[in-house]
C-alpha positions in Angstrom: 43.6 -5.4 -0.7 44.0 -3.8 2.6 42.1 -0.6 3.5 43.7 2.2 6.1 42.1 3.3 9.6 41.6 6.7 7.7 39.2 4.3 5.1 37.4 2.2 7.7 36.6 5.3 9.3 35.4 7.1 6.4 33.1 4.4 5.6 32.1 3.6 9.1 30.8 7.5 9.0 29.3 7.3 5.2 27.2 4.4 6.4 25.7 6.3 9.8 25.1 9.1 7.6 23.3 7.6 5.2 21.3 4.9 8.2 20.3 8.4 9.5 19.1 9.4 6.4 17.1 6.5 5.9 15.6 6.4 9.9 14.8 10.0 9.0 13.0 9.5 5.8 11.0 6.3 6.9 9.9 7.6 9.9 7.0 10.1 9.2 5.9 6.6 6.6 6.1 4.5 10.0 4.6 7.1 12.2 1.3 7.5 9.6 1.3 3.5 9.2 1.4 3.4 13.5 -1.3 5.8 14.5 -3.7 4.4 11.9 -3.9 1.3 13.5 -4.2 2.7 17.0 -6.9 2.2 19.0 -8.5 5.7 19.2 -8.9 6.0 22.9 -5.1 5.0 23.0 -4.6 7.4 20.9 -6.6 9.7 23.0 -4.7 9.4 26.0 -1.2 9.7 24.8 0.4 13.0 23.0 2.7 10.7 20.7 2.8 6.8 20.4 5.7 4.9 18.5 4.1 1.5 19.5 0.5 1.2 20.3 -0.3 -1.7 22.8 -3.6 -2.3 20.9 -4.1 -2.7 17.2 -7.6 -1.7 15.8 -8.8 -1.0 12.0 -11.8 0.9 13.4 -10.4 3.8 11.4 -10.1 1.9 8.3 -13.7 0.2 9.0 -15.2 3.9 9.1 -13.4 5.2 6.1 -14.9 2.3 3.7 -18.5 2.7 5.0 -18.6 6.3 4.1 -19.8 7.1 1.0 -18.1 10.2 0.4 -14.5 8.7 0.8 -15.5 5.4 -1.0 -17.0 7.3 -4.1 -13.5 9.5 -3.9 -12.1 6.0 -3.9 -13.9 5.0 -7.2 -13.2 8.1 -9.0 -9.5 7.8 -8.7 -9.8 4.3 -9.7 -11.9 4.8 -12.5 -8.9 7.4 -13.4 -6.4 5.4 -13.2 -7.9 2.5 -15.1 -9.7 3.9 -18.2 -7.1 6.5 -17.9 -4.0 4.3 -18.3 -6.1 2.2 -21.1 -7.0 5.2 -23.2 -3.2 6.7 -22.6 -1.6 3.4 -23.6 -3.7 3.0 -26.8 -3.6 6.8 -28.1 0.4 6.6 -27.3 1.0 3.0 -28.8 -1.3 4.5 -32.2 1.1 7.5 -32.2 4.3 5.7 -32.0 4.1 3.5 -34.3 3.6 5.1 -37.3 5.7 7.6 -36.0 8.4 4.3 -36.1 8.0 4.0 -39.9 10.0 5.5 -42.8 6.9 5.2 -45.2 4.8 7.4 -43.1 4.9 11.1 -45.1 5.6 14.1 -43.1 6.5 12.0 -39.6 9.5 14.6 -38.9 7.3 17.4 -38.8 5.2 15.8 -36.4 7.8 14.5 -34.6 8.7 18.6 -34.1 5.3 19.3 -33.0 5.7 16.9 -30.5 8.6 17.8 -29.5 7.4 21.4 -29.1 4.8 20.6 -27.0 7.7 18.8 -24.5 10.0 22.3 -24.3 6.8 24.8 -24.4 3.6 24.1 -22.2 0.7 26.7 -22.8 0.2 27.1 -19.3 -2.8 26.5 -16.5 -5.2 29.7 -18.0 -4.9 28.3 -22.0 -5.7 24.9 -20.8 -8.3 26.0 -18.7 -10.0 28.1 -22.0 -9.5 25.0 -23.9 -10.9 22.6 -21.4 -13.7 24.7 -21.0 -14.6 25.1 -25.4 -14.9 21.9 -25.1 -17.6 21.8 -22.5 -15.1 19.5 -20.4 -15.4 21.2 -16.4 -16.8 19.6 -14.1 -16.6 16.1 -16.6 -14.2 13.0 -14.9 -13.1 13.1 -18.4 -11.6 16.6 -18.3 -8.6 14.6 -16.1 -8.0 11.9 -18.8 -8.4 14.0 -22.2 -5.9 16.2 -21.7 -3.5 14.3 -20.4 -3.8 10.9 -23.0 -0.1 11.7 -24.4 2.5 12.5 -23.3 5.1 13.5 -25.8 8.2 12.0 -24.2 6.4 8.9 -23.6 5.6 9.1 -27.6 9.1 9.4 -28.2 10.7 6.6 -26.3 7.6 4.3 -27.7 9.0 5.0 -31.3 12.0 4.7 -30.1 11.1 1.0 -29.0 9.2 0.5 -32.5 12.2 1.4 -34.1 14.0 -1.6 -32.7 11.2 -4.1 -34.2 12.8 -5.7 -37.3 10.8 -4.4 -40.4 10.8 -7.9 -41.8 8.2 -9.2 -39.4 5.8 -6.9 -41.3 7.0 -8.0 -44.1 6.1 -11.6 -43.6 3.0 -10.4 -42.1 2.2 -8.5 -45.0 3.0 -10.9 -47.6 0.5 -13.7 -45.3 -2.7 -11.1 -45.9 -2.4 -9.0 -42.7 -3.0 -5.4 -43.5 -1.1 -2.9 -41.0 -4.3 -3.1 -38.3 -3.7 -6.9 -37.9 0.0 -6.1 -38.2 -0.6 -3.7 -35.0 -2.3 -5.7 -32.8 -1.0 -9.3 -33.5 2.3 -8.9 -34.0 3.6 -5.2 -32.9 1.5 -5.0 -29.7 2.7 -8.8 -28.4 6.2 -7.8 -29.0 5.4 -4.1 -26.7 4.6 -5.9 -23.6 7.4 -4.8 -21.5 7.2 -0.9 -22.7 3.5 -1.0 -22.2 3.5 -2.2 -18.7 6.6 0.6 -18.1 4.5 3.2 -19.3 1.1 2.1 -18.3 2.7 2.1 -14.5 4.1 5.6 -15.1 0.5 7.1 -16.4 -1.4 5.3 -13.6 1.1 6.8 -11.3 -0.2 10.1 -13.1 -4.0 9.6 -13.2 -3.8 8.4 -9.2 -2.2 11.8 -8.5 -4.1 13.9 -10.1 -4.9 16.8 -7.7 -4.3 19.9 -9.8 -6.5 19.9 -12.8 -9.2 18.3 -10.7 -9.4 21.5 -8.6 -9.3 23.4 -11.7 -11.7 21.5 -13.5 -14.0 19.9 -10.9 -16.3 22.1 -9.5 -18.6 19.1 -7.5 -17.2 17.2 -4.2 -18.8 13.9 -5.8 -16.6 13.8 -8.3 -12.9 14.5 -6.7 -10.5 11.8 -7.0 -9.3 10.8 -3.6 -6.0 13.0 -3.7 -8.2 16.2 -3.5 -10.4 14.8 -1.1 -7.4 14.0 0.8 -6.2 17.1 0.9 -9.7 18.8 1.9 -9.8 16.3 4.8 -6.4 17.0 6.1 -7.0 20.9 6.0 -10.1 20.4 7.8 -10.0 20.5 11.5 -13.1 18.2 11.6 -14.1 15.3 9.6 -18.3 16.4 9.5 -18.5 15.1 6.0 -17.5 11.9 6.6 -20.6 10.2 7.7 -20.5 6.1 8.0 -23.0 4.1 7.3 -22.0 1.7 10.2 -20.8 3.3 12.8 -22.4 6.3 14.7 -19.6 7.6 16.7 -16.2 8.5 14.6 -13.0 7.7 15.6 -10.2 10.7 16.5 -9.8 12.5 13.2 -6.0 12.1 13.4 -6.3 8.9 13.1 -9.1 9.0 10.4 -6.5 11.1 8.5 -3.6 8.9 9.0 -6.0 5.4 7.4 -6.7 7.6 4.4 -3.1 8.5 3.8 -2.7 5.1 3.7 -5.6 3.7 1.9 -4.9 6.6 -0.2 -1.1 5.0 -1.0 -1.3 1.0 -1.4 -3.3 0.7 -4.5 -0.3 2.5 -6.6 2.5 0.3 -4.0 0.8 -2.7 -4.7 0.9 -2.5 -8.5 4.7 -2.8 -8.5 5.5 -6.1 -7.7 3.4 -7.1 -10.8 4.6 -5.1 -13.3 8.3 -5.3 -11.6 9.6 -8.3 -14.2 9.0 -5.6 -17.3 9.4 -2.6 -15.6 13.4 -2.9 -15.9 13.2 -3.7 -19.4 10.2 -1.3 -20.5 11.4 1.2 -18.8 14.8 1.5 -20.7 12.9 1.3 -24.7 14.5 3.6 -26.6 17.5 4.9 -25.0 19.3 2.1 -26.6 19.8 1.3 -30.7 22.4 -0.8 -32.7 
């Protein structure tokens, strides 16, 4: 099929466009990426630097021997593993019997949970209720309120849903009670939806910058998103005191690493959990 000059030329421009787009979006990722590798009396000496001539991790070498970002650094990875765990196993628990026409009075929890999806009780409830329970200023005040959440609960099910019954069934009749029917045959099968949704509530825990400057009230325990954001609203870095080295580099540059540093844990989890995300991530949507 052949395509007019008035086509070719459409296309010609829908490609620029969208080239431009890209340039324009990847840049400020390229231009962070650049000037944390810079040599810092490179950086120094020129106002703006696309290409540095010499490559140096001196700003990542001084980040990891502080203790302050290191222990920020542990706190989000604390999150975002025993987070994710906990989420995975409260939503998993909640699903499933959810799944299960035997269960008594599963619609009206199923409307409760779907309440809690259209209404949120805003930031001053949760704070009261965070606070009853003697939660502030506890690393767990960022992973108990947030172990659900209700769509997640409702795709699961939607997944369980999908399981025939009569694998139970032979289960059942073979002396497994419905523990053992959980965890040997229902959690095998939920591979692909867990690693979905265990990527999606890492995602979560790693982010968490709101309710920890509600709830946290000490520097030692912020997750590294808050301390992030305190380091780039500083015009110094004076807490960041290495271990190592006695002279800091620029604090541009200090800021630029932690960006970074602050990114590739969540980036590199992808490619592993890439062969079941496609499939996880579409449980539910789909019955018959």
């Amino acid at each position: 099929m052949k395509h007019s000059i008035s086509d070719r030329l459409f296309s010609i421009i829908i490609a620029a466009v969208l080239a431009l787009i890209a340039i324009v979006t990847f840049f400020p990722f390229y231009y962070v990426l650049v000037v944390s590798f810079t040599e810092p009396s490179e950086y120094l000496s020129k106002p703006f630097i696309l290409f540095p001539r010499q490559w140096s991790f001196q700003s990542y070498e001084y980040l990891l021997t502080t203790k302050s970002f290191v222990r920020a650094l542990s706190n989000s990875a604390f999150l975002a593993t025993v987070g994710t765990a906990c989420s995975l196993v409260v939503t998993a628990a909640l699903a499933y019997p959810l799944s299960r026409r035997r269960m008594r009075g599963r619609r009206k929890i199923m409307m409760m949970i779907l309440f809690t999806i259209l209404f949120g009780p805003g930031m001053i409830p949760s704070y009261m209720l965070v606070r009853d329970i003697g939660l502030i200023n506890s690393i767990w005040s960022l992973i108990i309120p947030a172990l659900a959440s209700g769509w997640n609960v409702i795709l699961m099910r939607g997944f369980f849903d999908s399981i025939p019954t009569e694998l139970e069934e032979s289960a059942a009749m073979d002396g497994c009670n419905d523990l053992s029917i959980w965890f040997r045959i229902i959690i095998p099968l939920s591979l692909p939806s867990l690693a979905a949704f265990g990527l999606f509530y890492a995602v979560g825990y790693w982010n968490q910058f709101f309710s920890a400057i509600l709830y946290l009230n000490q520097p030692e325990k912020w997750p590294i998103q808050v301390f992030l954001q305190n380091m780039l609203i500083t015009a110094t870095n004076s807490e960041l005191n290495s271990d190592v080295y006695a002279q800091p580099p620029p604090s541009e540059t200090l800021k630029m690493a932690a960006v970074i540093i602050a990114t590739v844990p969540i980036l590199a989890v992808y490619p592993f959990l890439q062969k079941h995300f496609a499939k996880g991530a579409m449980v539910g949507s789909v019955k018959g």
